[in-house]
N, C-alpha and C positions, 0 to 999 in steps of 0.2 A: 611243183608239177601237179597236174590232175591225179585227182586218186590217192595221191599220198599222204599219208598219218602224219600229223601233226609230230615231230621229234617228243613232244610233251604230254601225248598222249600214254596212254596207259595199257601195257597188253594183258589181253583176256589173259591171254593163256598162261604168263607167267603167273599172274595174280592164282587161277586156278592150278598153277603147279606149287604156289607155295600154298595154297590151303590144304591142298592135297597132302604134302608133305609135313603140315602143321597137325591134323588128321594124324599121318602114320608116326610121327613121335607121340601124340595123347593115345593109339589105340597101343602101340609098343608100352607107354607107361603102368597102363590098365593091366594091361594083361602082367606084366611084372611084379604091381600088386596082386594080382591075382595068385602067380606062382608065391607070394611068401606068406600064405596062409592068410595074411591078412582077415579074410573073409568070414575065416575058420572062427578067430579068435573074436569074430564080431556078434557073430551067433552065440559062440560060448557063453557070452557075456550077457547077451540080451537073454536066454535062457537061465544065468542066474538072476538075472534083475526081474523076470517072471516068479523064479522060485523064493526070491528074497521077499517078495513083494506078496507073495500066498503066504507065508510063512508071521508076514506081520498082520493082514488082514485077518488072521485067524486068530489072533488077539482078541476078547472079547472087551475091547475100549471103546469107547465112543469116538476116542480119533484116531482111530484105527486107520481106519477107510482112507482117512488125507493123510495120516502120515503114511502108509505105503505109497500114496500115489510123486507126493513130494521128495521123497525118499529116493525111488526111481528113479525120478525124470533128473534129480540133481545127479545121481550113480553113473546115469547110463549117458548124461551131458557133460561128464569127467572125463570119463571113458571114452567118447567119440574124440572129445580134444586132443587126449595124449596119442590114440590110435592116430589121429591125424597126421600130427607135430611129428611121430615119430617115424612115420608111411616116408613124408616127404623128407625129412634132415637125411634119411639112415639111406633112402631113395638118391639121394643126389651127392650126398657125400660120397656113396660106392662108384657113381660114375666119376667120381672127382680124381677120385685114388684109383683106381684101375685105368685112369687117363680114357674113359671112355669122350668124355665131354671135349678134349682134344684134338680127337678123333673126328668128332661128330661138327663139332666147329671148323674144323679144315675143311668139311666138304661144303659147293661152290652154293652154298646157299644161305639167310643172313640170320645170323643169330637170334633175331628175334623168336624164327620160325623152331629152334628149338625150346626157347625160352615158353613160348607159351603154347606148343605143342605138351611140353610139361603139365605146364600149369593146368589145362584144358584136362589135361587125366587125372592128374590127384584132385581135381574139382571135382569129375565126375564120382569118382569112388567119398569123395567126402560127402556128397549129396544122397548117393544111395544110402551113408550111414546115416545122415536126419531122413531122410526116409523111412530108414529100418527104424530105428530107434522110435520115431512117430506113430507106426504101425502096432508096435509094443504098447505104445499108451494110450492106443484108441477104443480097446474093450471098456475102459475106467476114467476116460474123458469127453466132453461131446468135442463132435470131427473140428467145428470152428475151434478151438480152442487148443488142439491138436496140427491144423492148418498153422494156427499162428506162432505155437511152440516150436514144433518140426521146421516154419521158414525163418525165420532166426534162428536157429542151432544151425541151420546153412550156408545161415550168412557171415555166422560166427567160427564155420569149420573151412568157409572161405579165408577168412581175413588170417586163420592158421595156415594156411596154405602160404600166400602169399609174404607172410612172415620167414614160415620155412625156407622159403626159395632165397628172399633176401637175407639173411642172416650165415646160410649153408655157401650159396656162393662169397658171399662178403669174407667168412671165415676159413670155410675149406676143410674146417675138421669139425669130428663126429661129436663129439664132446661140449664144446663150446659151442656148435650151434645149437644142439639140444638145451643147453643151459641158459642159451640168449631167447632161444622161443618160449621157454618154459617162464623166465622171467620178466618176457615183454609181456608174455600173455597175463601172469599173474599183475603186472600193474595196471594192466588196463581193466581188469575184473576190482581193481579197488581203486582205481582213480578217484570217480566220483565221491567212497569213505573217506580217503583222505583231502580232496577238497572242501568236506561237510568238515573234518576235524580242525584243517587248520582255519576254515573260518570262524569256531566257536560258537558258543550260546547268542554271542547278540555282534552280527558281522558286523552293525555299527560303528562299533567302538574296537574294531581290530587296529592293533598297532603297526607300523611300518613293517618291519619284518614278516610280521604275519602276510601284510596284503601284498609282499611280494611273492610270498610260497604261492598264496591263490593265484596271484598273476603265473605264476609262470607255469604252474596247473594246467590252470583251463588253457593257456597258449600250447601246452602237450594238447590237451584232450582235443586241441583242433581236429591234430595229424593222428592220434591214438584213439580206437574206439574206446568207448566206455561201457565196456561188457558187465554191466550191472542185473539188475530185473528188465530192460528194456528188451535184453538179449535172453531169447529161451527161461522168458519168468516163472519163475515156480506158482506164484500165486494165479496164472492163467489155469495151472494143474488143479489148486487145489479150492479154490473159490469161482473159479470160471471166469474173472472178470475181463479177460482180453477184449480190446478191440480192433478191429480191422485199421481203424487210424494209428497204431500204433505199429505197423508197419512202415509207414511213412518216412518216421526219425529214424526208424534200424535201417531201411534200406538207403536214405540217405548218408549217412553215419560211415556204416560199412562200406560204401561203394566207394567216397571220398578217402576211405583209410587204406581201402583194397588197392587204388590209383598212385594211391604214396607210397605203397611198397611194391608193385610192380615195377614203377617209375624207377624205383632208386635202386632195383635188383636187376631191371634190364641196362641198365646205365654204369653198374659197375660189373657187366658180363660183356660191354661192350669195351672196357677199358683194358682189361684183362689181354695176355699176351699168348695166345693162344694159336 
């Protein structure tokens, strides 16, 4: 008939009712970080990594100066992880156990929209902490260099995020998901040493066994970032050498790992009997 929409067409308005509602589960997550001090203890933190950081510089050594700066930016790059890791498991596990997420998936709208309603909030609070944390190191680094540090610590308190999500739903309890992010995170910060180790002083001459640990390495390191120096490098802190091309691998890296755990954290929230 005239006038009439295609069956296959797409309506505004629903689309703008799930973004809306995509929206009010990230500003509901925020604010709930917000209520558990979260914030509090961010500050805290960045306040002693000022005072730790005056307290070495006032060493009269000649590497004074870079070991405060190196010092910090590693402290307060620990600190932002587990604040994260622990924002989001402890975050999602509570609606798990209180059956909130039950709750919230009964009503007439698609899982997704809670999934990354979620996701969308512990992002934002992960990003104001490489913010914060950025701003801390910007009196004792020049700003590019602090640009470059701060966006990979972002991109690396994303890929925690998206860990958290998948690993909390996948499990269900407080415990184990904290011990699976803690320990997916810590292999992916030494991936790349142990690909260096099992290939040895001269990769040449590796023997079978060896060149299968590497193969099956780098085939993780596909799907797993490799949070080395590429990610929030120290030596951008304390030699300056960052460059802007050096964004490139991180945000490719991170985007394709960040894709591999929403993928398989929306995929088993959708299988789930809820």
């Amino acid at each position: 008939m005239p006038g009439r929409r295609p069956e296959s067409a797409v309506d505004p308005g629903k689309i703008g009712g799930l973004l809306a509602a995509t929206g009010g589960v990230a500003r509901f997550t925020i604010l709930e970080v917000v209520r558990s001090r979260l914030p509090v203890a961010a500050m805290v933190l960045l306040v002693v990594g000022e005072s730790l950081g005056m307290l070495i510089g006032s060493v009269g050594l000649g590497e004074a100066e870079l070991n405060r700066v190196a010092l910090v930016g590693a402290g307060w790059r620990l600190a932002a992880v587990l604040l994260v890791g622990v924002m989001v498991v402890v975050g999602t596990a509570r609606e798990i156990n209180d059956r909130m997420t039950v709750l919230l998936l009964s009503l007439p709208i698609p899982r997704s929209v809670w999934f990354f309603g979620r996701f969308l909030g512990f992002s934002g609070v992960a990003l104001g902490l490489a913010l914060l944390f950025g701003a801390g190191l910007s009196p004792f680094v020049p700003w590019d260099q602090v640009v470059l540090w701060g966006g990979t610590l972002g991109c690396e308190l994303l890929l925690v995020v998206g860990m958290g999500l998948f690993f909390t739903l996948g499990l269900g309890r407080l415990v184990p998901s904290l011990l699976a992010v803690v320990g997916c995170y810590l292999f992916s910060r030494s991936l790349e040493t142990l690909i260096l180790l099992a290939s040895g002083p001269l990769p040449e001459y590796m023997s079978l066994p060896d060149r299968v640990v590497v193969g099956v390495l780098t085939a993780v390191g596909v799907v797993l970032p490799r949070l080395g120096e590429a990610f929030a490098g120290t030596s951008w802190l304390v030699y300056h050498d960052g460059h802007w091309g050096d964004l490139l691998p991180v945000l490719r890296e991170s985007g394709l790992s960040l894709l591999v755990f929403l993928g398989a954290g929306l995929l088993d929230l959708h299988r789930k009997d809820c």
